[in-house]
C-alpha positions as CSV (number, residue, x, y, z in Angstrom):
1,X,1.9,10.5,14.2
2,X,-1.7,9.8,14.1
3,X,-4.0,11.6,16.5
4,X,-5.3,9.0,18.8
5,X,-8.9,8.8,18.8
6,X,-10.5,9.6,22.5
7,X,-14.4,8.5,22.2
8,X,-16.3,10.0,25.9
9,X,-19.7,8.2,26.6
10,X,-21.7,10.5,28.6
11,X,-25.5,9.2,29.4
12,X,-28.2,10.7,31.3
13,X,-26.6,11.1,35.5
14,X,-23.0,11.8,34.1
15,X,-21.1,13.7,35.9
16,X,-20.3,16.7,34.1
17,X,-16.2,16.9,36.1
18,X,-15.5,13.8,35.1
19,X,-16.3,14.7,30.8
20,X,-14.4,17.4,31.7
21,X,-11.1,16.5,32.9
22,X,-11.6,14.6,29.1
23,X,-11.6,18.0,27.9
24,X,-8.9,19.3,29.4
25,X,-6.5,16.1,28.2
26,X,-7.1,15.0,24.7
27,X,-9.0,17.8,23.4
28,X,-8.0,21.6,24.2
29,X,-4.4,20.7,25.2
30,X,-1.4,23.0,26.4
31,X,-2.1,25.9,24.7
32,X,-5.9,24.9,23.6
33,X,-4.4,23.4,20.6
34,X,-5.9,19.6,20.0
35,X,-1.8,17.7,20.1
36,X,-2.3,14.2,20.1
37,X,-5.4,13.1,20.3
38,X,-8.9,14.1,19.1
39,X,-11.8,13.4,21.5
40,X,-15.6,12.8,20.6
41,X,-18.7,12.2,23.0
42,X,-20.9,9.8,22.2
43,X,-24.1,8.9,24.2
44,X,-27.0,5.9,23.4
45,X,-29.2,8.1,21.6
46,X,-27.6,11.5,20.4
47,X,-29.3,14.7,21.8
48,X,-30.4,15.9,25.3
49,X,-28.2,14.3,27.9
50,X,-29.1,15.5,31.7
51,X,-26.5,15.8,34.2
52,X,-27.2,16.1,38.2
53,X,-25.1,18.8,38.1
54,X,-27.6,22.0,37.4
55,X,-27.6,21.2,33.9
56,X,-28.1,19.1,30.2
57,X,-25.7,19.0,27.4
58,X,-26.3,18.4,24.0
59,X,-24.7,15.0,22.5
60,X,-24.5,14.6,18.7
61,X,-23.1,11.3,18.4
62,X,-24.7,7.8,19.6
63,X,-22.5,4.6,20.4
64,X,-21.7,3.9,16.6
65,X,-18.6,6.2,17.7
66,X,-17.5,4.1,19.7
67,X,-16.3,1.5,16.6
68,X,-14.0,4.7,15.6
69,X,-12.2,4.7,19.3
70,X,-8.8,3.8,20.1
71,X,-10.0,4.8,24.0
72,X,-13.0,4.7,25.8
73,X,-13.2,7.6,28.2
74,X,-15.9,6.5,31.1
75,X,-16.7,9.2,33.4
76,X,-18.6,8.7,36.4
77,X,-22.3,8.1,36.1
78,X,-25.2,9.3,39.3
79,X,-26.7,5.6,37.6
80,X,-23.9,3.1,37.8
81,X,-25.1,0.3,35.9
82,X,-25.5,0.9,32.1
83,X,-28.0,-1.0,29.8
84,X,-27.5,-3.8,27.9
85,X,-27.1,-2.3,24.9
86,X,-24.4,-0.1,26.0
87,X,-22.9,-3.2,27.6
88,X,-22.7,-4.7,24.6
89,X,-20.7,-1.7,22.7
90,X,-18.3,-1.3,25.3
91,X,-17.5,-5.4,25.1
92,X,-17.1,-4.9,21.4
93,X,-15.0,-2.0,21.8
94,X,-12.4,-3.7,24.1
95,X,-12.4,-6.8,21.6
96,X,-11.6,-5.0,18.7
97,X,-8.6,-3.7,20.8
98,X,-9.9,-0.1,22.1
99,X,-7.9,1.0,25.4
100,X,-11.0,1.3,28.0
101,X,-9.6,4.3,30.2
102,X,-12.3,5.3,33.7
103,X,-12.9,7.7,36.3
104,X,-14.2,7.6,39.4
105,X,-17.1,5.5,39.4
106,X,-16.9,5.1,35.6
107,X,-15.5,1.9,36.9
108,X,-18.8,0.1,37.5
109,X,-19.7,0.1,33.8
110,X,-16.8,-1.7,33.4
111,X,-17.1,-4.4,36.3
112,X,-20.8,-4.6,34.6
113,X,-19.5,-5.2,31.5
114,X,-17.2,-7.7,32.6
115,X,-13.8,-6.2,31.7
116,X,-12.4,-6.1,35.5
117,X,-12.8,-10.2,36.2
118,X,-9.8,-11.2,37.6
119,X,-8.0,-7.5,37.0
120,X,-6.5,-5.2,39.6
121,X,-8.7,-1.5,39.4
122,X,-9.6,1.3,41.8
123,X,-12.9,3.5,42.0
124,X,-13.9,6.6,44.4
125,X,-13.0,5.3,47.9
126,X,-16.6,6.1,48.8
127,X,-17.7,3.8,47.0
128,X,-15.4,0.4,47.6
129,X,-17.5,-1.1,49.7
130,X,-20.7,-0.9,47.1
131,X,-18.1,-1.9,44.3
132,X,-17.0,-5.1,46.6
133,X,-20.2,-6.6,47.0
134,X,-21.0,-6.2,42.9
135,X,-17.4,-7.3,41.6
136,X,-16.0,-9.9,43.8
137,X,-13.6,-11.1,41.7
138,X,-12.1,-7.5,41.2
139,X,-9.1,-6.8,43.3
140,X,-10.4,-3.5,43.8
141,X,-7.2,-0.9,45.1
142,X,-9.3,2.2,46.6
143,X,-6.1,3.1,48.2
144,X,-4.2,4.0,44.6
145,X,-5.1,7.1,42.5
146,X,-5.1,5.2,39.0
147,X,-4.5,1.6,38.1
148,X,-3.1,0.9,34.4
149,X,-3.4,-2.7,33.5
150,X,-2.5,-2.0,29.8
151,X,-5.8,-2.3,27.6
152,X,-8.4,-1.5,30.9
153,X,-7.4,1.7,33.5
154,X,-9.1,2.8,35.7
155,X,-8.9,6.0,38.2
156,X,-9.9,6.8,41.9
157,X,-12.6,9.3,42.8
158,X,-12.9,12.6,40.6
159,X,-9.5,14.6,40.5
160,X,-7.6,11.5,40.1
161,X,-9.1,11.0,36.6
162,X,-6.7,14.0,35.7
163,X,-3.7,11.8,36.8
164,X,-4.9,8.9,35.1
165,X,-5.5,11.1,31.6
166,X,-1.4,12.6,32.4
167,X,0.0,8.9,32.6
168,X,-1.8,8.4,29.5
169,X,-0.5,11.5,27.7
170,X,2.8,10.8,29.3
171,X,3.0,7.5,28.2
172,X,2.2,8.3,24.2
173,X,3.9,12.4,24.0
174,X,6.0,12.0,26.8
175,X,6.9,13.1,29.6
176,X,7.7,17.3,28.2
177,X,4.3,17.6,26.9
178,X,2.8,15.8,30.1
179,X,4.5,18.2,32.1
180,X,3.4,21.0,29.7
181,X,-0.3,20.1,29.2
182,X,-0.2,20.3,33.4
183,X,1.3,23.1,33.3
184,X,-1.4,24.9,31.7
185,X,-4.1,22.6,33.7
186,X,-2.6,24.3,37.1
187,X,-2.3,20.4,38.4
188,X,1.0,18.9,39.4
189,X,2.6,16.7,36.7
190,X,2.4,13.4,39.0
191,X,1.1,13.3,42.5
192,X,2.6,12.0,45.5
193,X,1.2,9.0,47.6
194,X,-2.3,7.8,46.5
195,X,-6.4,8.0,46.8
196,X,-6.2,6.5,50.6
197,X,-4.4,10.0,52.4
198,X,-8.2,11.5,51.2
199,X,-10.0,9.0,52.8
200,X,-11.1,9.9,55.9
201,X,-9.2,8.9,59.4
202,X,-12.1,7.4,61.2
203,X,-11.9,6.9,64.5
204,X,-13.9,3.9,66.1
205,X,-17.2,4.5,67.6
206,X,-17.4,4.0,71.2
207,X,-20.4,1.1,72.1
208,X,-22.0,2.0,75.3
209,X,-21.5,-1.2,76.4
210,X,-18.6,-3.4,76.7
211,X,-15.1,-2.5,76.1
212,X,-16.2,1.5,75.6
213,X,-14.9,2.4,79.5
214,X,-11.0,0.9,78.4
215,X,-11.5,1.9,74.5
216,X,-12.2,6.0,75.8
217,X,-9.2,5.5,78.4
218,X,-7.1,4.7,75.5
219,X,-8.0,7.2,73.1
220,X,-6.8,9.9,76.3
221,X,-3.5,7.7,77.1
222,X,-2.4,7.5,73.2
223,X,1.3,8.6,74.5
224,X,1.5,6.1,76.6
225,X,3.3,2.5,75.8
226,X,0.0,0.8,75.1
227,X,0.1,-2.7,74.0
228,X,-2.8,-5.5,74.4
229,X,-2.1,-6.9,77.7
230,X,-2.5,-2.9,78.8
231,X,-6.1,-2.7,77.9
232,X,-6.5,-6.0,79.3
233,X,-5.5,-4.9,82.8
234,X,-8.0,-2.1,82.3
235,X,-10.8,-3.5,81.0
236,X,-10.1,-6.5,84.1
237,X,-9.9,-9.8,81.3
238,X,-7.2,-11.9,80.5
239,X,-5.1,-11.1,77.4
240,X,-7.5,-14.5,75.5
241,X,-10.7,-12.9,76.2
242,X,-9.8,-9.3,75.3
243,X,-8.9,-10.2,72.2
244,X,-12.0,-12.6,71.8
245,X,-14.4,-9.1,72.8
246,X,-12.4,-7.0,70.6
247,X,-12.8,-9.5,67.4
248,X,-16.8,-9.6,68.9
249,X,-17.5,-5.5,69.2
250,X,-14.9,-4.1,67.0
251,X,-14.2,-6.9,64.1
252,X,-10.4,-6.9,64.9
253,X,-7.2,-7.6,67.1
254,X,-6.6,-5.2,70.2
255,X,-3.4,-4.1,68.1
256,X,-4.5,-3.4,65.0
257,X,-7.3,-1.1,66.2
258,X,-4.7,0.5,68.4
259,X,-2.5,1.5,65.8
260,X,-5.2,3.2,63.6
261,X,-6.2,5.1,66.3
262,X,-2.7,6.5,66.7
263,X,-2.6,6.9,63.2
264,X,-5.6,8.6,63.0
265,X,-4.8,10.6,65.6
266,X,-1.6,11.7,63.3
267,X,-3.5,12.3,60.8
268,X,-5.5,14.6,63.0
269,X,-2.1,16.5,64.8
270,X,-0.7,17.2,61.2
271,X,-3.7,18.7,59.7
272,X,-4.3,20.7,62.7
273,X,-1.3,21.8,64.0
274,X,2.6,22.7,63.4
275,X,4.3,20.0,65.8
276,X,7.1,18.7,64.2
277,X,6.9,15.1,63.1
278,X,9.3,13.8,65.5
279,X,6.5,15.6,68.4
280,X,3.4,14.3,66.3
281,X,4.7,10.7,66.5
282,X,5.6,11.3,70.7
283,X,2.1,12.7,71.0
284,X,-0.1,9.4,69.3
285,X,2.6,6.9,70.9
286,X,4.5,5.8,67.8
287,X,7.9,6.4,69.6
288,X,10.3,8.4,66.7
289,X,9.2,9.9,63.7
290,X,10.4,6.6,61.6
291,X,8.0,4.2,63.3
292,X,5.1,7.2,62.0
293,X,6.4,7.2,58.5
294,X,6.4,3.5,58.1
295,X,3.0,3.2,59.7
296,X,1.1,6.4,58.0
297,X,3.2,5.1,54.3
298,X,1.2,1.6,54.6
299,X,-2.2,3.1,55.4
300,X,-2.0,6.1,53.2
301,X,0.6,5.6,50.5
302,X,2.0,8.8,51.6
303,X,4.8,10.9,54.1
304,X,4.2,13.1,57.3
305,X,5.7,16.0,55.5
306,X,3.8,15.6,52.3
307,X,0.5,14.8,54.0
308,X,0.9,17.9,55.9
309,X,1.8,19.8,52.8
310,X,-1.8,18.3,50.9
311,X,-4.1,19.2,54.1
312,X,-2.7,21.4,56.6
313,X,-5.6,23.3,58.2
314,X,-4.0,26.9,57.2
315,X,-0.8,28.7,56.0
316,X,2.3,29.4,57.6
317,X,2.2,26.5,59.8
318,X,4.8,24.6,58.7
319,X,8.1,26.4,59.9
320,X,8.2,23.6,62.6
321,X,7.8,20.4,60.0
322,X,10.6,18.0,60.0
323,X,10.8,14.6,57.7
């Protein structure tokens, strides 16, 4: 079988982790043998190329390397919109049938290049928001580690380009060498849950005014049965205008906010301590260790246990960890 060819564009701000998960995958291989693919790095005009990372490389190839490609390997720029010229090579790349493959933000040259309209892709969760309000017609997933939509895939932010560059290994060697080629990487062969269990749990800032008094009283009775018509009584409103004041100071319904609190909260309790899951979930108010499963598996794609298991706070506290 022929080698497939791997061509890297690396410009001036790329970021030097993302080229090298590229290394790592298509080029030294288990065993630092090339098995599969050959990879080349290409930039607009070959030679220095800085990095904001301490450091320049040296690129020998320009973009005519890109005609060779059978993938386009985009890492992560610090500059996230590339110039015309480059736009144009990566738009004739994907027509002539090369497999555009990014990472992290490696995304926005293809949202500026027009390769995401109307597609399903993920960047660095950091940066939805900016990636939003550039590519509206993007149904952008910062919640997923790596989104393959067959000729365009792209990855979350940083390590998940080494899952994204595994699928694609696994999907033309298969699944031994995958396995193998992690092996020797120290990474786990496929990942459990997705990009949103490393976004942060963020708690809602208090406003000094308005609903802060019932919003503190809340965050301290988390246990307790809480439901809207609670923090009504509290705050001294009627059921209608809570939820009116909630939608005015904190962009959503008295329920919703309440249940990411207790799931922050969860979030919290499992990093921090070695509470079973059953005690965690009694602690934030979700009742059984069931109702915390379903809730934490739709916010961040992941289990109790093996949330615990990515960021508990230190070792040896998870003698206690049911679920």
């Amino acid at each position: 079988m022929a080698n497939t060819r791997v061509v890297a564009l690396a410009m001036d701000g790329v970021v030097t982790f993302d080229l090298a998960i590229a290394v790592q995958m298509f080029s030294r291989g288990a065993g630092l043998a090339p098995d599969g693919f050959t990879l080349t790095t290409c930039t607009r005009r070959p030679g220095r190329v800085t990095s904001p990372d301490g450091f320049a490389l040296h690129v020998e190839h320009g973009l005519s390397a890109l005609r060779q490609a059978d993938i386009v390997y985009l890492p992560g720029h610090q500059y996230m919109r590339p110039p015309d010229d480059v736009i144009d090579a990566l738009r004739a790349a994907h027509a002539r049938g090369a497999r555009m493959v990014s990472v992290c933000v490696g995304a926005f040259f293809l949202g500026h290049a027009g390769l995401l309209a109307g597609r399903t892709a993920t960047t660095h969760w950091a940066f939805a928001d900016e990636f939003r309000a550039l590519f509206p017609d993007v149904n952008l997933r910062p919640e997923l580690l790596y989104v393959d939509e067959g000729d365009v895939l792209t990855s979350g932010g940083l390590a998940a380009g080494l899952d994204l560059c595994l699928h694609v290994v696994r999907e033309q060697m298969g699944a031994a060498h995958a396995a193998s080629l992690a092996r020797f990487n120290v990474v786990a062969p496929h990942r459990e849950g997705g990009q949103a269990q490393f976004i942060p749990a963020a708690v809602t800032a208090l406003n000094p005014g308005g609903l802060a008094t019932t919003l503190q009283w809340a965050l301290e009775h988390l246990d307790e049965p809480l439901d809207a018509a609670t923090l009504a009584a509290h705050a001294g409103l009627s059921p209608r205008t809570l939820a009116r004041r909630f939608t005015e100071e904190l962009g959503q319904p008295p329920g919703r906010w309440l249940t990411g609190q207790r799931i922050a909260r969860a979030r919290e309790l499992l990093e921090t301590t070695a509470l079973s899951v059953e005690e965690v979930a009694g602690r934030v108010g979700f009742g059984g260790a069931a109702t915390l499963r379903v809730h934490l598996r739709r916010a961040a794609t992941t289990t109790p246990t093996a949330y615990r298991r990515t960021f508990a706070a230190a070792p040896g506290r998870h003698d206690r960890m049911t679920g």
